[in-house]
C-alpha positions in Angstrom: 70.5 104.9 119.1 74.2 105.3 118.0 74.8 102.6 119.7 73.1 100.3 118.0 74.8 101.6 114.4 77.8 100.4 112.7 80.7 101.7 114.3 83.4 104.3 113.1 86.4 102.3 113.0 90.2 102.5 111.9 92.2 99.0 110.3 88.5 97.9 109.4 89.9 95.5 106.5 86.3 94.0 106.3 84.4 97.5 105.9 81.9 96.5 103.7 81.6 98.5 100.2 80.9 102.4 100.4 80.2 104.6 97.6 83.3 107.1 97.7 87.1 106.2 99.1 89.9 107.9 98.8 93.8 106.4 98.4 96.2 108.3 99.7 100.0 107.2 99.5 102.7 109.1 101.0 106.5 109.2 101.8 107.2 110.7 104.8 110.9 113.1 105.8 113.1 111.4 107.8 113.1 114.3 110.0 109.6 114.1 110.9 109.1 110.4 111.6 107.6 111.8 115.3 105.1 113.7 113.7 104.0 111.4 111.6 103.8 108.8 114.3 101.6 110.7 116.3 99.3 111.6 113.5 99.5 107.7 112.3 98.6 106.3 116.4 96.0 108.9 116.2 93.6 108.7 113.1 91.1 106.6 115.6 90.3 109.7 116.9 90.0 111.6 113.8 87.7 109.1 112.8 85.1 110.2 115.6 86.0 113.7 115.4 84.8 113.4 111.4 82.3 110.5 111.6 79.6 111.7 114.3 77.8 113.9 111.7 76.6 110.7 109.7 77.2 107.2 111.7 75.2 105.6 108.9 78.0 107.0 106.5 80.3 104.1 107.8 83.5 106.3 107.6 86.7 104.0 107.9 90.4 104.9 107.6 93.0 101.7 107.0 96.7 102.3 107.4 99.3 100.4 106.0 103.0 101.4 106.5 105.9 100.8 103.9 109.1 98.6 104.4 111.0 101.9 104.4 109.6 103.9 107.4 108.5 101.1 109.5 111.3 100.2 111.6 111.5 104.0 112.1 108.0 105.1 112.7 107.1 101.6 114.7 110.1 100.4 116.6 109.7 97.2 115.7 111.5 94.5 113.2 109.7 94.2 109.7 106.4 91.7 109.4 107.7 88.4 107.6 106.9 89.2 104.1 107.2 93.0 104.3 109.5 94.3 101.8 109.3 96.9 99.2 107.2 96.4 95.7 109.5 94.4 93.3 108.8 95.7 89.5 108.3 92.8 87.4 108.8 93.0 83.7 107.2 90.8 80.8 107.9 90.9 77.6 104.8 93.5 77.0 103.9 95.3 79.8 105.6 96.7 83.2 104.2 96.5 86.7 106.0 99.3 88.1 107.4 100.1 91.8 106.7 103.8 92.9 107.6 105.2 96.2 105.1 105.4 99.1 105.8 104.9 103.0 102.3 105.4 104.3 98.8 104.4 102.5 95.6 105.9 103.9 92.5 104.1 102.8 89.6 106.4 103.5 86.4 105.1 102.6 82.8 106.2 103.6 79.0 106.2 102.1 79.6 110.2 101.9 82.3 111.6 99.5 82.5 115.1 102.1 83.1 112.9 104.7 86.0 110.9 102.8 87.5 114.4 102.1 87.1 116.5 105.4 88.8 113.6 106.8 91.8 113.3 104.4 91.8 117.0 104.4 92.1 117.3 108.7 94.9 114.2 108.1 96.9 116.0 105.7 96.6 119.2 108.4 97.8 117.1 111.2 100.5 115.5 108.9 102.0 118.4 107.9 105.2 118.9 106.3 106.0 115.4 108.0 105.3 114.0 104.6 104.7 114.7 100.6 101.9 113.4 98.6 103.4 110.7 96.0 99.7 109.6 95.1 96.0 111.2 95.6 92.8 109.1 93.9 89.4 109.7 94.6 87.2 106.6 93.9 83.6 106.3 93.2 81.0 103.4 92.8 80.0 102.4 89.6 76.9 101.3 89.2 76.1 97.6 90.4 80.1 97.7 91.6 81.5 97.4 87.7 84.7 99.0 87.0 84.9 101.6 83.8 85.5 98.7 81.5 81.9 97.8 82.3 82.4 94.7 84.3 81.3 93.5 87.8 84.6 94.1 90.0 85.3 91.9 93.2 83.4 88.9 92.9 85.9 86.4 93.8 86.2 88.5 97.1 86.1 85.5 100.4 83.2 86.1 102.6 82.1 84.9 105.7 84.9 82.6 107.8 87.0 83.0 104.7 87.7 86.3 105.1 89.7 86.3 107.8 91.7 83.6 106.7 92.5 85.2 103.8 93.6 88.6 104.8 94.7 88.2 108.4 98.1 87.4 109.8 97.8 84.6 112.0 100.4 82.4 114.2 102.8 81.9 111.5 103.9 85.2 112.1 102.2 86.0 115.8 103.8 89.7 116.5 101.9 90.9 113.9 98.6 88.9 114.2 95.4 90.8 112.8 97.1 92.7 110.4 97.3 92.4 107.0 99.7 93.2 103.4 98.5 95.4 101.4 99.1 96.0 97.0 98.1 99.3 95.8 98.1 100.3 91.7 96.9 102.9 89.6 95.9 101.5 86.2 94.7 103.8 83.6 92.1 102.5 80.6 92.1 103.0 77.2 88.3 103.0 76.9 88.7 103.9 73.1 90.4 100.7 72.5 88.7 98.7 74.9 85.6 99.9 73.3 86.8 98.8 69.5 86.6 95.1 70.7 83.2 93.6 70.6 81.2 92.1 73.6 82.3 88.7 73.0 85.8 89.6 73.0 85.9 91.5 76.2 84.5 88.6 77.8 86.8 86.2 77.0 89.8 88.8 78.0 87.9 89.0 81.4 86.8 85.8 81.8 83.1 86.2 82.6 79.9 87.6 81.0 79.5 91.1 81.2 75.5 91.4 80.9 75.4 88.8 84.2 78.6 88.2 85.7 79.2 84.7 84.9 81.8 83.0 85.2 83.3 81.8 81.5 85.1 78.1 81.3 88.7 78.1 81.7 91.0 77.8 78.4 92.3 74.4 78.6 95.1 75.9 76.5 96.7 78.9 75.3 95.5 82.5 76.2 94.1 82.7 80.0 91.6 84.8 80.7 92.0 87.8 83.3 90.2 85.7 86.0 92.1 82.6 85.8 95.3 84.6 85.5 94.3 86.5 88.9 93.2 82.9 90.6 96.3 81.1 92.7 95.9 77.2 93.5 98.6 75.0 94.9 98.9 71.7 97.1 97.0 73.7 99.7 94.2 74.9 97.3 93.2 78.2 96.4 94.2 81.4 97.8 91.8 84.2 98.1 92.6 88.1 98.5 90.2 91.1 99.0 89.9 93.8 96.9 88.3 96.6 97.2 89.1 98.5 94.0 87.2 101.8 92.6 87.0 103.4 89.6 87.9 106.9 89.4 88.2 109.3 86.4 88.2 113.1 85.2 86.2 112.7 81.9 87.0 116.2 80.5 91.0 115.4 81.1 90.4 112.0 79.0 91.7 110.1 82.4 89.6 106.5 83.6 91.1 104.3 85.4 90.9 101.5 88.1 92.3 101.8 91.8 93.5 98.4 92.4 94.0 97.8 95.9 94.3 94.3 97.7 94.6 92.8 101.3 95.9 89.1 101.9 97.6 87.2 104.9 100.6 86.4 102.1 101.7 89.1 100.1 103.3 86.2 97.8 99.8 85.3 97.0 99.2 88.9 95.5 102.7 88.6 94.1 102.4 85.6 92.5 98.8 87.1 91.1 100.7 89.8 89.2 103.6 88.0 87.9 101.3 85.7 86.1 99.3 89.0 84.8 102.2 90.6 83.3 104.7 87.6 83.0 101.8 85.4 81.4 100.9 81.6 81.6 102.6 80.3 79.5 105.4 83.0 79.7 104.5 85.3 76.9 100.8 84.9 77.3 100.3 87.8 79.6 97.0 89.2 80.9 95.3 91.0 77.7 93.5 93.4 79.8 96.8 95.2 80.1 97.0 95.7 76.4 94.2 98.4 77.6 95.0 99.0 81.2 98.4 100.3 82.3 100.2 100.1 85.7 101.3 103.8 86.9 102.1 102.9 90.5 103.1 100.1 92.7 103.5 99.7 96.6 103.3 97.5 99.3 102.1 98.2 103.3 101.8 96.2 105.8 98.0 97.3 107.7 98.7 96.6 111.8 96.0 95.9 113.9 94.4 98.8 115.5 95.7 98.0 119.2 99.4 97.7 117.5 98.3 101.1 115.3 97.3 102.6 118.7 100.4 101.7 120.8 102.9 103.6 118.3 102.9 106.7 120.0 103.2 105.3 123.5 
């Protein structure tokens, strides 16, 4: 019975991980916000319109609107910590801020499904908006990124989940929705591939045979992991990612959709400033010495009952 299958479902943070997604990031004209507010309040039933051919494909579509558009296109004062992406600048390496009003997060089992949706959303858009950004992600593997290593371990599960990437009563007009961090990085597999095993593991942090997790350097260079892991007074702060690789072998391009959800976006903030900044200052994240930032943009992901009620 359909029924009885996993729903079809819009602002599904916790979808669980499908083989094909697609991240779509666009600005939209100030002259269409009404079009795409309709098209925005409506995607639950352009879910169902695309989903019914394969329930089993678990085809999800999460929203997230920029600091930009929002008061525009919702009404509505901005969440707490909405604001646009703030560049931040080491010594080395760049996290950049590129434009983006709306994110689409498509994901499904089925990479037509992933497309005929973006391709009817894009139709019902119109010229209400222009494309900054178009990836199409894949699963690789046992969920390893390009760079051959197991991606999202770290991800809370269970009753931790929620707490991590929900809104709750600190800021309760906006409870059950979530920040979201998007980035394009690009690899240099030929240089990441000069470097032996042993070396890319203690870049990363973990084995890359297993996945386990490597001691922390009581000194020094961090390692990716420990760089990407926040503790304070109140203990440590998870996010959820739910990055893909994507890539077009014969035009040399492989790269790494990074895309997180958290209750804070200062958590994911202070993730990156560490990365590129480095701990101590200097020491930044040696994975960027292969990997480099081409976009940068933050949404905020409503709940589905506030997603719904735009267009009322």
């Amino acid at each position: 019975m359909a029924s009885e299958r996993v729903p079809l479902a819009v602002q599904s943070i916790d979808a669980p991980l499908t083989g094909s997604a697609v991240f779509l990031v666009v600005t939209v004209r100030d002259d269409r916000v009404d079009r795409a507010r309709t098209a925005t309040a409506g995607l639950e039933d352009l879910v169902k319109t695309v989903g019914f051919r394969d329930l089993d494909a678990h085809l999800t579509c999460t929203v997230g609107i920029g600091a930009r558009i929002w008061p525009a296109l919702t009404g509505r004062a901005l969440p707490a910590e909405l604001h646009p992406f703030r560049e931040i600048a080491g010594a080395t390496h760049t996290a950049v801020s590129t434009p983006g009003d709306l994110l689409f997060h498509i994901r499904s089992d089925r990479q037509d499904l992933c497309f005929e949706f973006e391709r009817l959303l894009l139709a019902s858009l119109g010229d209400a908006v222009a494309v900054e950004d178009e990836v199409s992600g894949f699963r690789y593997f046992d969920a390893r990124d390009l760079l051959g290593f197991v991606d999202g371990t770290a991800n809370p599960i269970g009753p931790d989940l929620p707490a991590s990437t929900l809104v709750g009563d600190e800021d309760p007009a906006f409870a059950g929705g979530s920040y979201v961090v998007v980035q394009k990085y690009l690899h240099d597999l030929d240089a990441w591939a000069r470097l032996s095993t042993e070396e890319q593991e203690a870049v990363i942090g973990r084995t890359k045979a297993d996945n386990v997790e490597l001691a922390d350097a009581e000194s020094g260079q961090r390692a990716h992991k420990t760089l990407a892991t926040i503790e304070d007074s109140e203990g440590e702060h998870d996010i959820l990612r739910d990055n893909m690789p994507f890539g077009r072998p014969g035009a040399g391009e492989y790269g790494t959709y990074f895309i997180g959800y958290a209750r804070r976006l200062q958590i994911i903030e202070r993730m990156l400033e560490r990365m590129f900044v480095g701990v101590p200052e200097g020491l930044h994240d040696r994975i960027l010495d292969v990997s480099t930032a081409k976009t940068g943009s933050v949404f905020f992901a409503p709940s589905a009952v506030l997603l719904a009620a735009l267009d009322d």
